[in-house]
C-alpha positions as CSV (number, residue, x, y, z in Angstrom):
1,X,-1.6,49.1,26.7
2,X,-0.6,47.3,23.5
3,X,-4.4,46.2,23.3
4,X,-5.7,49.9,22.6
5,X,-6.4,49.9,27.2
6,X,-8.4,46.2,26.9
7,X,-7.4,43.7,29.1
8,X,-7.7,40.1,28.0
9,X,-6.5,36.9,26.0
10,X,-5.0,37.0,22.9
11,X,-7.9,36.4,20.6
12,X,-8.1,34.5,16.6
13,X,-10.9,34.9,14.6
14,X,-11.7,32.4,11.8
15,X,-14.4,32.0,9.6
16,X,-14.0,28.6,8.0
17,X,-17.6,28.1,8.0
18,X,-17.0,24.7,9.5
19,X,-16.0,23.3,6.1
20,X,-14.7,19.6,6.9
21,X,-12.2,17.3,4.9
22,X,-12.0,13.9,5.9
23,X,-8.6,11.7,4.7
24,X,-9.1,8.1,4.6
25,X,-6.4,5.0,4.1
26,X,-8.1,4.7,0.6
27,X,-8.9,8.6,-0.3
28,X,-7.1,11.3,-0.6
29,X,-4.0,11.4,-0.1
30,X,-4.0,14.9,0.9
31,X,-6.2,17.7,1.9
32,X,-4.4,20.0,0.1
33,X,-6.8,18.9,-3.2
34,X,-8.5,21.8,-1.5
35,X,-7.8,25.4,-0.3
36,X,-8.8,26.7,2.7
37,X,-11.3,29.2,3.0
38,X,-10.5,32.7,2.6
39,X,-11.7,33.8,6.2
40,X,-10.0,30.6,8.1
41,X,-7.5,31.1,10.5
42,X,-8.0,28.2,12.7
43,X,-8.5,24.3,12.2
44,X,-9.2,21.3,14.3
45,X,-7.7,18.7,13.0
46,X,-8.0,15.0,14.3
47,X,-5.0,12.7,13.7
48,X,-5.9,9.1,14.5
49,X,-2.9,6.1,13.6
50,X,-3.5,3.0,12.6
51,X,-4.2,0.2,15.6
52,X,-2.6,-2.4,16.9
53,X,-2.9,-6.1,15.5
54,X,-4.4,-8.9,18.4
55,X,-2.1,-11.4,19.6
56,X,-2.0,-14.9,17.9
57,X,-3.6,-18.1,20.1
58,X,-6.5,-16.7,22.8
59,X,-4.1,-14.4,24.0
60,X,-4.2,-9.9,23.7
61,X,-5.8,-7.0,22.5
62,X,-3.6,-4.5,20.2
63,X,-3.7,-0.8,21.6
64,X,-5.2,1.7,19.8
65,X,-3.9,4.1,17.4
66,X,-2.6,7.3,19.1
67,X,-5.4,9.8,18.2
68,X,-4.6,13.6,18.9
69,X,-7.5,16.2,18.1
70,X,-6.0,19.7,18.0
71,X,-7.1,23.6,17.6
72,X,-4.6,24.4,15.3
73,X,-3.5,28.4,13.6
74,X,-3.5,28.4,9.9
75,X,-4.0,30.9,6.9
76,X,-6.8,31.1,4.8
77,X,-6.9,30.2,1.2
78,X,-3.6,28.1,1.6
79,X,-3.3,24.4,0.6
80,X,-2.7,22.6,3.7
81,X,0.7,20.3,3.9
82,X,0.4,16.7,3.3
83,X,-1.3,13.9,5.5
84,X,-0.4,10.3,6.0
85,X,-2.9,7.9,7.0
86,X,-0.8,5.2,9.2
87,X,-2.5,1.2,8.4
88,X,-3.6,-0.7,10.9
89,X,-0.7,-4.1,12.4
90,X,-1.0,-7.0,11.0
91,X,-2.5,-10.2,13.8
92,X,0.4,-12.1,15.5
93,X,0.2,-15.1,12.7
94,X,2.8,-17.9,13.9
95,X,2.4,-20.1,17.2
96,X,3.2,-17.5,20.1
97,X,3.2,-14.0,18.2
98,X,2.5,-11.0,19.6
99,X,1.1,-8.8,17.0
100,X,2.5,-5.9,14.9
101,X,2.2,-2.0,15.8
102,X,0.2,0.2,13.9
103,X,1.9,2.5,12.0
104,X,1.8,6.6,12.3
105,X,-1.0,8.9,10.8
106,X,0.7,12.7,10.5
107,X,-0.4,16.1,9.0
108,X,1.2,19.4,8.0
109,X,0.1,22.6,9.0
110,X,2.0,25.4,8.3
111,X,5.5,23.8,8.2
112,X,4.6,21.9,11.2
113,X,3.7,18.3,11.1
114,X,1.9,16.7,13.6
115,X,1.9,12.9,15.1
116,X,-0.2,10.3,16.0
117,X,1.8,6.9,16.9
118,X,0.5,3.9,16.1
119,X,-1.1,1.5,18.3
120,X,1.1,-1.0,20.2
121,X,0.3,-5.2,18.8
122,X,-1.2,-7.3,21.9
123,X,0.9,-9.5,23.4
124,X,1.0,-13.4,21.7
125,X,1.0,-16.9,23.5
126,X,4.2,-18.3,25.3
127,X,5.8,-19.7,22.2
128,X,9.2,-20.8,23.2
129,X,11.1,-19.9,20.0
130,X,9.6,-16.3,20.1
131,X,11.5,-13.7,22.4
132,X,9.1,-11.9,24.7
133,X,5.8,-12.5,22.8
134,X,3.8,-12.4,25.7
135,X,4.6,-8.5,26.5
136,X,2.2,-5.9,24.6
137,X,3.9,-3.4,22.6
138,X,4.3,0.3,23.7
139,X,2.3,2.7,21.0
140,X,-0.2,5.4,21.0
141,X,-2.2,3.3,23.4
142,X,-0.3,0.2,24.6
143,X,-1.4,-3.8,23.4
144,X,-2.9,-6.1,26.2
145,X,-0.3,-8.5,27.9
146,X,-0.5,-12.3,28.1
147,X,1.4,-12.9,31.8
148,X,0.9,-11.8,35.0
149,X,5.0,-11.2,34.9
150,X,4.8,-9.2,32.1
151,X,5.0,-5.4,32.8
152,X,2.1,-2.8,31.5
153,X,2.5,-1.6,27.9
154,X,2.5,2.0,27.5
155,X,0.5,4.5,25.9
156,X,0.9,8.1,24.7
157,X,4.3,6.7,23.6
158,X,6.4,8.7,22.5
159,X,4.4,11.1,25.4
160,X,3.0,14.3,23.9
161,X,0.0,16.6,25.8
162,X,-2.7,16.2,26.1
163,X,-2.3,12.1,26.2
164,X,-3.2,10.8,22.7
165,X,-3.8,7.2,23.9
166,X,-3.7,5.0,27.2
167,X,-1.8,1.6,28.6
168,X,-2.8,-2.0,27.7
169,X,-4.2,-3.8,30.9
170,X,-1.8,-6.0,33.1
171,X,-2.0,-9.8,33.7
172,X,-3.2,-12.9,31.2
173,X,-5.2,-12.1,28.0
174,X,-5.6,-8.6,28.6
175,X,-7.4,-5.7,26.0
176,X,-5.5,-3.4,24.7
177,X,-5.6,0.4,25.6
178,X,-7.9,3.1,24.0
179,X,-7.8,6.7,22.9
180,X,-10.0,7.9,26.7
181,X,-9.2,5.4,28.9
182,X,-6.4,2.1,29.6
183,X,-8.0,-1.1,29.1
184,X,-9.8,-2.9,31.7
185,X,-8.9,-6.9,31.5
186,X,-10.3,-8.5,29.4
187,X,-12.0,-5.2,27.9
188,X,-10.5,-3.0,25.2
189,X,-10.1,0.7,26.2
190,X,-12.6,3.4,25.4
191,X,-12.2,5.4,22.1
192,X,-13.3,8.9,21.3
193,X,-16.5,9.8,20.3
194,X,-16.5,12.1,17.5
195,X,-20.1,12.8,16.0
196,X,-21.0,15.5,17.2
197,X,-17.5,17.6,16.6
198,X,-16.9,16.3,13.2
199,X,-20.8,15.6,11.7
200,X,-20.9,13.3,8.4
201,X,-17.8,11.9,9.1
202,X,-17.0,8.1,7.6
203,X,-16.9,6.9,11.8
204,X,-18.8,7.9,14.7
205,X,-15.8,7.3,17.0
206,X,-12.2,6.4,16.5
207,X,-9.5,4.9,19.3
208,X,-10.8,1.9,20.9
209,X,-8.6,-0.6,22.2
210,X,-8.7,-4.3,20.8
211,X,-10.3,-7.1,23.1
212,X,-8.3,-9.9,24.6
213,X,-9.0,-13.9,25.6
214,X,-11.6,-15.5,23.6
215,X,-15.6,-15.9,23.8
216,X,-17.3,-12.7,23.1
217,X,-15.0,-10.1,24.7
218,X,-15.9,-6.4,24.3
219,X,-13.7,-4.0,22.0
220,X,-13.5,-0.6,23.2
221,X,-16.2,1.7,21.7
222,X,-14.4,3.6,18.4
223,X,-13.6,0.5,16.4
224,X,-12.4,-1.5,18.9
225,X,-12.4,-5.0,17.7
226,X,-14.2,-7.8,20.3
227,X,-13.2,-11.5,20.5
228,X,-14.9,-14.1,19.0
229,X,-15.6,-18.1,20.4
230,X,-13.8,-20.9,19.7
231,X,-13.4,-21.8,16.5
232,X,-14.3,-18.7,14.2
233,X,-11.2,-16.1,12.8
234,X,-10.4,-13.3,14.8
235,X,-12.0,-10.0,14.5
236,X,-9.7,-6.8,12.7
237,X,-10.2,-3.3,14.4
238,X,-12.8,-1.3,12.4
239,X,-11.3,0.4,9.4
240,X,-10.9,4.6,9.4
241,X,-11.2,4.0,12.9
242,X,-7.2,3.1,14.4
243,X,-9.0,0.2,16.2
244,X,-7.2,-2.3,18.2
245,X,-7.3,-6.1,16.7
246,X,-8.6,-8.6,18.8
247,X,-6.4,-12.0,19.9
248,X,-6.9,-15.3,18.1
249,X,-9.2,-17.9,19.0
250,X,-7.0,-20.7,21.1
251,X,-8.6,-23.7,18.8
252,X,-5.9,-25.7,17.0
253,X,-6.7,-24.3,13.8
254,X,-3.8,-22.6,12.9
255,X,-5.7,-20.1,10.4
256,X,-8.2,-19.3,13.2
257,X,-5.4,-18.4,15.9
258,X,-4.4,-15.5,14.0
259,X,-4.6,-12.4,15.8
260,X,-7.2,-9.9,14.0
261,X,-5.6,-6.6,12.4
262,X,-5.3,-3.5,13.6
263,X,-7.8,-0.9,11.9
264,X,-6.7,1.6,9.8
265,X,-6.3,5.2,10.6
266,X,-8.1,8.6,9.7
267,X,-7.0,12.4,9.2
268,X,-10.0,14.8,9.5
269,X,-9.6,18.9,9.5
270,X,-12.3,21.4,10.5
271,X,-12.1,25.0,9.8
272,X,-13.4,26.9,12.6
273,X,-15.8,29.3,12.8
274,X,-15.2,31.1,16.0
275,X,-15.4,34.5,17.7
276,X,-14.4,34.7,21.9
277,X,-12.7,36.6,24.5
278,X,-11.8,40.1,24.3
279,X,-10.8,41.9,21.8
280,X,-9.3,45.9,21.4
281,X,-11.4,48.0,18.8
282,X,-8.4,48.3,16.9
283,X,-8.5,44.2,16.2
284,X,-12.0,44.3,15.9
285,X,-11.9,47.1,12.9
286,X,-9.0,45.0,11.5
287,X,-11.4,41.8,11.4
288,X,-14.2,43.7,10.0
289,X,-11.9,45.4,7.1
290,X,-10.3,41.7,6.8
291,X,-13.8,40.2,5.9
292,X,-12.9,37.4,9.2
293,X,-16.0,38.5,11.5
294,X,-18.4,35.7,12.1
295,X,-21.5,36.8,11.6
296,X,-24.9,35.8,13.3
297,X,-25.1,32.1,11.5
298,X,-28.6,31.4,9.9
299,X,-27.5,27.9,8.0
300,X,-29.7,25.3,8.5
301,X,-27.4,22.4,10.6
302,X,-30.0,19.7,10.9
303,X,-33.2,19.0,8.9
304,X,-35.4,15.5,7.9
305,X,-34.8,15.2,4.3
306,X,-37.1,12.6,1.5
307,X,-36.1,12.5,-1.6
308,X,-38.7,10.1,-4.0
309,X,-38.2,9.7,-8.1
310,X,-41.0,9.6,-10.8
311,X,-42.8,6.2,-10.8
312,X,-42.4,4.2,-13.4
313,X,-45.2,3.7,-16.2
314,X,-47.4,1.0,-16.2
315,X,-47.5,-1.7,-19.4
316,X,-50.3,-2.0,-21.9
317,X,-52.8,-4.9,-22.6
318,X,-53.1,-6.8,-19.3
319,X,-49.6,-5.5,-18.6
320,X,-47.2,-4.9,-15.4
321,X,-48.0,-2.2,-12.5
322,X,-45.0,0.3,-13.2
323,X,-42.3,0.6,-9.7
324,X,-42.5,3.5,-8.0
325,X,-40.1,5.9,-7.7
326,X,-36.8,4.9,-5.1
327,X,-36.6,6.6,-1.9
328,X,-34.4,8.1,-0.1
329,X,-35.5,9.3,3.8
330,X,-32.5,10.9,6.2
331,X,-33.0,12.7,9.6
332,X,-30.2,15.0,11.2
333,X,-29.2,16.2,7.6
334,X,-26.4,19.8,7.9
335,X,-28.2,22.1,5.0
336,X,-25.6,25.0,5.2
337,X,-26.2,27.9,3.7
338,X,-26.4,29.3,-0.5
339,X,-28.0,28.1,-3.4
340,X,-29.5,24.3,-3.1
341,X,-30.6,22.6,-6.3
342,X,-33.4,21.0,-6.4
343,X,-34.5,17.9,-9.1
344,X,-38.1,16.5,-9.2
345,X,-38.3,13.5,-12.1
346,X,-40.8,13.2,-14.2
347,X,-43.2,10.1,-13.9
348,X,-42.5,7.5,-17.1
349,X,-44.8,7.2,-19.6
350,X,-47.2,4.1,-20.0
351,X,-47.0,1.0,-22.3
352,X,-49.4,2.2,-25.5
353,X,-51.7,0.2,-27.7
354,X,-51.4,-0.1,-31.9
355,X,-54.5,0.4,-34.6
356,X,-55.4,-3.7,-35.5
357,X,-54.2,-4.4,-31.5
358,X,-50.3,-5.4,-32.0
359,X,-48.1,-4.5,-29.8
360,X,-47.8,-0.8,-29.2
361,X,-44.7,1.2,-27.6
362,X,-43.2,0.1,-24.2
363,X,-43.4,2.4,-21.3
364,X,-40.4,4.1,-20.2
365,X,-38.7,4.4,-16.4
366,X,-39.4,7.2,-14.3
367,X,-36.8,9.7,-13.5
368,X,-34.7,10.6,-11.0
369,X,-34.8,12.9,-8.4
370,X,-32.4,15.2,-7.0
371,X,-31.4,17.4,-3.8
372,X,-27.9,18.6,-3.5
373,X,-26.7,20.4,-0.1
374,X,-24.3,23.3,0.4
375,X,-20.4,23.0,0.4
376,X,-20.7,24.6,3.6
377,X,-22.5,22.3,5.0
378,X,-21.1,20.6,8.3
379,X,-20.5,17.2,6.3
380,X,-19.6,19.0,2.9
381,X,-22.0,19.1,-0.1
382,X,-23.8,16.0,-0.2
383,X,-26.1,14.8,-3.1
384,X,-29.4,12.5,-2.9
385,X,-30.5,10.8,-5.9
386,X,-33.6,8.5,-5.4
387,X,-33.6,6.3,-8.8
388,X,-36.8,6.4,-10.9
389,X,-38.8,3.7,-10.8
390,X,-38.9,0.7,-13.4
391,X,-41.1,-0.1,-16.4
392,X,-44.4,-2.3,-15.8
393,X,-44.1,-5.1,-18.5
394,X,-46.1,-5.3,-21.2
395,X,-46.0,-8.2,-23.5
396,X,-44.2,-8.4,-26.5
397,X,-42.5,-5.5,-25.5
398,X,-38.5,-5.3,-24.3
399,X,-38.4,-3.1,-20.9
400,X,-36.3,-2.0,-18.5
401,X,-37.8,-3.3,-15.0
402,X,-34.9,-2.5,-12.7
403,X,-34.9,1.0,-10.9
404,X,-35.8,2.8,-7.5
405,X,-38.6,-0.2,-7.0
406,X,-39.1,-2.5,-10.2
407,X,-41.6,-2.8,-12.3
408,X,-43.7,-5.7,-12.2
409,X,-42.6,-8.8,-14.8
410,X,-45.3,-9.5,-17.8
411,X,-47.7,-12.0,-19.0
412,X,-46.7,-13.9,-22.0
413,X,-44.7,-17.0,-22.5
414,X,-43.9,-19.0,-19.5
415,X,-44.1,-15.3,-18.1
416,X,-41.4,-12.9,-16.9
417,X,-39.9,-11.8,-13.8
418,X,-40.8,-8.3,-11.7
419,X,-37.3,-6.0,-12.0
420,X,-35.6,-5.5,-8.7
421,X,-34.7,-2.4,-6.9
422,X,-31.5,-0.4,-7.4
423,X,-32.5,2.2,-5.2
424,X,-28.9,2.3,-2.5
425,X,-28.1,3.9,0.8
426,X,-26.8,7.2,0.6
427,X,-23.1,6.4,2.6
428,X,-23.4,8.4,5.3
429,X,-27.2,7.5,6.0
430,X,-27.4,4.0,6.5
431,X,-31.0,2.5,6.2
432,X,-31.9,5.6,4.4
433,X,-33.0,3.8,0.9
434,X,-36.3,2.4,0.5
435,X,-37.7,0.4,-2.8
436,X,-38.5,-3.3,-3.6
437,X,-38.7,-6.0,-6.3
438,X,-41.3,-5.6,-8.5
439,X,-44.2,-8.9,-8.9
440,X,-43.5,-12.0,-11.3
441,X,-46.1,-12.2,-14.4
442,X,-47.6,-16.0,-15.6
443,X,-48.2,-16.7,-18.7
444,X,-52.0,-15.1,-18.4
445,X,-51.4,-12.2,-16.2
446,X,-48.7,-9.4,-15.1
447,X,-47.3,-8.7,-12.2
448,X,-47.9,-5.9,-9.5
449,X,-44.7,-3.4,-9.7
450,X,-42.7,-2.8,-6.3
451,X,-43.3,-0.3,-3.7
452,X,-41.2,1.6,-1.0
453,X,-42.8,0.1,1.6
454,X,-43.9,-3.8,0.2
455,X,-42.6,-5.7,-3.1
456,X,-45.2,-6.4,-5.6
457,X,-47.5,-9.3,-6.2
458,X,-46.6,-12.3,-8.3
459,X,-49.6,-12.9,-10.7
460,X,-51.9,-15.4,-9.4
461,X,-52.1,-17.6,-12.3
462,X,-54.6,-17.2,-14.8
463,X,-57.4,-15.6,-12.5
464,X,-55.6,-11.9,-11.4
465,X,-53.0,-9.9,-12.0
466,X,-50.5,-9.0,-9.0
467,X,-51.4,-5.9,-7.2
468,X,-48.4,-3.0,-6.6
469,X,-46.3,-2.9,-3.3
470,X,-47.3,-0.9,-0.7
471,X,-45.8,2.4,0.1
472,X,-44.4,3.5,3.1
473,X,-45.6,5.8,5.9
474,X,-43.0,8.5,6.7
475,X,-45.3,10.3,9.6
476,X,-43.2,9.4,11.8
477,X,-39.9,10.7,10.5
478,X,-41.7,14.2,10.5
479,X,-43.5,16.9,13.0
480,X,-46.2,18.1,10.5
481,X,-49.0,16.5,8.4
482,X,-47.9,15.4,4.7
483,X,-49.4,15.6,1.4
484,X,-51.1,12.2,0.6
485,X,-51.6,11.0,4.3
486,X,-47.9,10.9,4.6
487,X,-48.0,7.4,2.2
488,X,-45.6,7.7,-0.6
489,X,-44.1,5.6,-3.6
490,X,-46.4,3.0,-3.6
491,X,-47.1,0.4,-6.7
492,X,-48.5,0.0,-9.7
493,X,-50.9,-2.8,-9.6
494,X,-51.1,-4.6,-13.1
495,X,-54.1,-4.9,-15.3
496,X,-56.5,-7.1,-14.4
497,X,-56.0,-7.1,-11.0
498,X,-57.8,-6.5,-7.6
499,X,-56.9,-3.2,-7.1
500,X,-55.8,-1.6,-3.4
501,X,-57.0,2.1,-3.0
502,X,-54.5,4.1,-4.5
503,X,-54.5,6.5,-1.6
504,X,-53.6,3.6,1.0
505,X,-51.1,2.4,-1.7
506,X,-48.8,5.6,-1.5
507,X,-50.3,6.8,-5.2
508,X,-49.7,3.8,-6.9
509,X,-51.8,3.6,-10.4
510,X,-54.4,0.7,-10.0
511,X,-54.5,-1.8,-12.9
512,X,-57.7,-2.0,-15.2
513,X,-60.4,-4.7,-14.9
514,X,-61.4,-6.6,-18.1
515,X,-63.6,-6.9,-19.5
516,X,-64.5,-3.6,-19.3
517,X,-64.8,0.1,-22.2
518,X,-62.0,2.0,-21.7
519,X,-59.6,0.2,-19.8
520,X,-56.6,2.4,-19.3
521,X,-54.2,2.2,-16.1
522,X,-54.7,4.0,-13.7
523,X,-51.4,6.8,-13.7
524,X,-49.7,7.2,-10.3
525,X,-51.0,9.6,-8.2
526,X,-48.7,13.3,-8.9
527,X,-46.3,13.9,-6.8
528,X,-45.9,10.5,-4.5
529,X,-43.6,8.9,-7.2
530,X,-46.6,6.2,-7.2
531,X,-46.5,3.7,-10.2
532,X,-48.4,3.7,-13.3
533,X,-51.4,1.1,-13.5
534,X,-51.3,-1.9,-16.4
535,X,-53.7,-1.7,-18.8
536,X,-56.7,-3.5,-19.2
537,X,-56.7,-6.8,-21.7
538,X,-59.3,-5.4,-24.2
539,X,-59.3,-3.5,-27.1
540,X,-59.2,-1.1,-27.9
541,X,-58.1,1.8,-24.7
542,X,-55.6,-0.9,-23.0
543,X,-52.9,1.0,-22.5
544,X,-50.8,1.5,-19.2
545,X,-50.8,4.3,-16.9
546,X,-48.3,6.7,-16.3
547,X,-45.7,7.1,-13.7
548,X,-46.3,9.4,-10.5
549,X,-43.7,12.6,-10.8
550,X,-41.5,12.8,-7.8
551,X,-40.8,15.0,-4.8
552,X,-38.6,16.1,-2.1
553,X,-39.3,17.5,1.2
554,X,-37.5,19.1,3.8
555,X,-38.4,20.1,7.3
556,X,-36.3,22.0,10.2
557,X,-36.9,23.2,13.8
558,X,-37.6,27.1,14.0
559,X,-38.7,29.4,11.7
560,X,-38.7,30.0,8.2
561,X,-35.1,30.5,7.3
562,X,-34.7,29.9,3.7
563,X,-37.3,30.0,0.4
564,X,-38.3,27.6,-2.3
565,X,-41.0,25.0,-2.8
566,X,-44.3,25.3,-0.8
567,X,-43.2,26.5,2.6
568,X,-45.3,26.2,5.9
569,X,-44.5,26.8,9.5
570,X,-46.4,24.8,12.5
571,X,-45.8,22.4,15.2
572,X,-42.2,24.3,15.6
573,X,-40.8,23.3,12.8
574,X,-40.7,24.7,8.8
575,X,-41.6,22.4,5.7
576,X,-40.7,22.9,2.1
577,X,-42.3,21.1,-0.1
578,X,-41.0,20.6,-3.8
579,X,-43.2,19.2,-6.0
580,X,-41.2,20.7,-9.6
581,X,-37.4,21.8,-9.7
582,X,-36.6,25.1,-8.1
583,X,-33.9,25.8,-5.6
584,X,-34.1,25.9,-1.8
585,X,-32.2,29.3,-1.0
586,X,-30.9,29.4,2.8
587,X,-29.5,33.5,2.9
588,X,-26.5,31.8,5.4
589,X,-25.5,35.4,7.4
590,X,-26.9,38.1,8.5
């Protein structure tokens, strides 16, 4: 009874928290950079190999990159050995060619390295000065073939288990095989669908064979390239991907017969948290002593996350609406577990006035805002910076009216253009950014500053100033109700403007009348990253309004299972609200 009288499998506990590491052709060139955790013991590790390049002149599909996705035993807090991240074949260029193989991703575990091949080139038009052209290439998943006398291209070659790729189809302008499934004429072979095993990776799935022929065939799903009509270049494989190239368009273009390339490959390791199976007392006490027991996880794996900057501030004397703060709105976001920082900026302070009515001081941006997830966290830590928004313009006056939305452009001279957004995706969120231009100004009147959901208004003339963007609804990226009606980040409309409701305008300041006493901006509403108001054109109260300070919410399913910021449970779900910097503390284990 070498188990202490339990009968069952040999069991491995690790406790790798799920950390991931992703190796691209143009990042790391190693995982080593980083140690494994103390309490890993196992890794999955996904070797894809760079794809096959498409046959030259309407012809075949490369293969895909041979893509192996393994449970693997390790040690924790050892570098891990040293990965290569194979390139993807170059199209079949000349009159006939088949093209070039893919060439081999590996890693090293443990003194162990471990192989994908690369994907085998589709088979090239009959050129009569080219041996063979028309066959498909062997690989990790075999190219397409170009004759019905041609034999099947192989995949999972050289052969390891389980399969890491599949054969190129038979016949005339065939796709070429994928990392599930062979190809299916015309068709590239399916790839491997990786999301949900490897979250926040660069690709959603890697391994599809390249399409053959011409005129809109499909790649196989996982970068895949498809074929394009007559006349236009080929398509390459999708990069990170090991993606087959699709053939060449058969025009007599020599530049547009050129097979598309094969896409490049992709190393990506996950240590494993895991506890199964049966274990003797003995192991267990060993596991508890070791500090290598899972515990009951409490991380947060999935929340809706906004991140919104301070508005910018609005100019002085008839000047600019101020942009509102950039935005930054994700769903399906892995918290992890620890210590989260949390950044609210600071609204930007308006354009002011000058005894004897010269120019006073310019406004000033708003700032950014902040939120940084846990190392732990299923994609790694991953930091959200919405951009503060831009200064309103304010004449005489040098500003700055680029930022998360821009501010709007001022009066004055032949008058001066709104500021445009530099508010970006985050990378692994696309469509997650939201900010616009800010309005032009005339020579009479100042433009309305941009909004997340609508750019500003251009002045109308010499009758109104422009009024501030709209802001944008987020209801429906969340389960409960939201501060300010769930309308955030709107505009600053300049002064002497008709003036939206600044509650409909996601907090946006609303410019001054003139003439009017007292003709301040309006400042943007707190906490909406709303920009500040233009001032009004008389003296002597015509200065700007200042910028709305930021905010950043996040919402799970379940219970409350962290602290920070204003927290409410309903509607199955929790809500933290930040409206000043803190921390959003998730305890991780129990």
């Amino acid at each position: 009874m070498a188990n202490g009288g339990i009968i069952g499998p040999k069991n491995v506990t690790s406790f790798g928290e799920n950390k991931i590491t992703s190796i691209t052709s143009t990042g790391p060139t190693s995982p080593a950079l980083a140690a494994t955790n103390p309490g890993t013991r196992l890794v999955k590790a996904l070797i894809v190999a760079g794809g096959g390049g498409g046959g030259d002149d309407a012809s075949s599909g490369g293969g895909a990159g041979g893509v192996r996705n393994l449970e693997i035993q390790t040690q924790g807090s050892t570098a891990l050995g040293a990965a290569t991240v194979g390139g993807g074949g170059a199209g079949g260029a000349p009159s006939g060619a088949r093209g070039a193989s893919g060439t081999d991703s590996s890693l090293v575990i443990c003194g162990t390295t471990y192989t994908s091949a690369g994907g085998g080139g589709g088979g090239g038009g009959c050129g009569a000065s080219i041996p063979g052209p028309g066959c498909g290439a062997a690989g990790g998943s075999g190219g397409g073939s170009n004759s019905p006398s041609h034999s099947i291209a192989s995949g999972n070659t050289p052969p390891v288990s389980p399969p890491q790729g599949f054969p190129g189809a038979p016949g005339a302008v065939k796709g070429g095989g994928g990392a599930t499934a062979a190809a299916s004429g015309n068709t590239g072979g399916a790839g491997l669908s990786i999301s949900t095993e490897y979250p926040g990776a660069p690709v959603p799935a890697v391994g599809g064979g390249g399409a053959g022929g011409e005129s809109g065939n499909s790649g196989g799903s996982g970068g895949g390239a498809p074929t394009k009509c007559c006349g236009s270049a080929a398509n390459d494989g999708t990069a990170n991907t090991g993606g087959g190239g699709s053939s060449g368009s058969g025009t007599p273009s020599p530049d547009c017969r050129d097979g598309g390339n094969g896409g490049s490959g992709i190393v990506i390791v996950k240590e494993l948290n895991k506890a199964s199976g049966v274990w003797s007392m003995s192991e267990q006490l060993d596991a508890l002593n070791e500090g290598t027991w899972p515990s009951r996880a409490i991380s947060i794996d999935s929340a809706t996350v906004m991140v919104i900057a301070g508005g910018g501030g609005g100019g002085a004397d008839s000047g600019a609406g101020g942009g509102a703060g950039g935005m930054l709105l994700m769903t399906s976001v892995p918290l992890g577990f620890g210590t989260l920082p949390v950044t609210i900026g600071g609204g930007g302070s308006p354009g002011t006035t000058a005894p004897g009515n010269p120019p006073g001081g310019a406004g000033t941006p708003g700032q950014n805002s902040i939120f940084v997830t846990a190392p732990n966290a299923g994609a790694g830590a991953q930091t959200f910076t919405a951009i503060g928004g831009g200064v309103g313009g304010q004449p005489g006056r040098s500003t700055t009216r680029t930022g998360g939305s821009g501010g709007g452009g001022t009066r004055g001279g032949p008058g001066t253009c709104g500021g445009a957004s530099t508010q970006s995706d985050h990378p692994a969120y696309p469509g997650s950014a939201f900010g616009n231009a800010g309005g032009d100004g005339t020579p009479e009147k100042s433009g309305g500053g941009g909004g997340a959901g609508g750019a500003g208004a251009n002045a109308c003339g010499s009758s109104a100033g422009g009024g501030g963007g709209s802001g944008k609804d987020v209801n429906p990226s969340f389960t409960q109700s939201l501060p300010n009606s769930g309308i955030f980040a709107g505009g600053g409309s300049a002064g002497c403007s008709p003036n939206p409701s600044a509650a409909t305008n996601g907090g946006g300041g609303r410019g001054h009348p003139s003439p009017a006493p007292n003709e301040k901006g309006q400042p943007g509403t707190n906490n909406t990253g709303g920009g500040g108001g233009g001032g009004g054109g008389n003296p002597p109260g015509r200065c700007g309004g200042t910028g709305g300070p930021g905010v950043v919410i996040v919402e799970y399913p379940g219970p409350a299972r962290a602290t920070g910021g204003s927290v409410n449970t309903a509607c199955g779900t929790t809500r933290h609200v930040f409206t000043s910097s803190s921390n959003l503390v998730i305890p991780g284990y129990l």
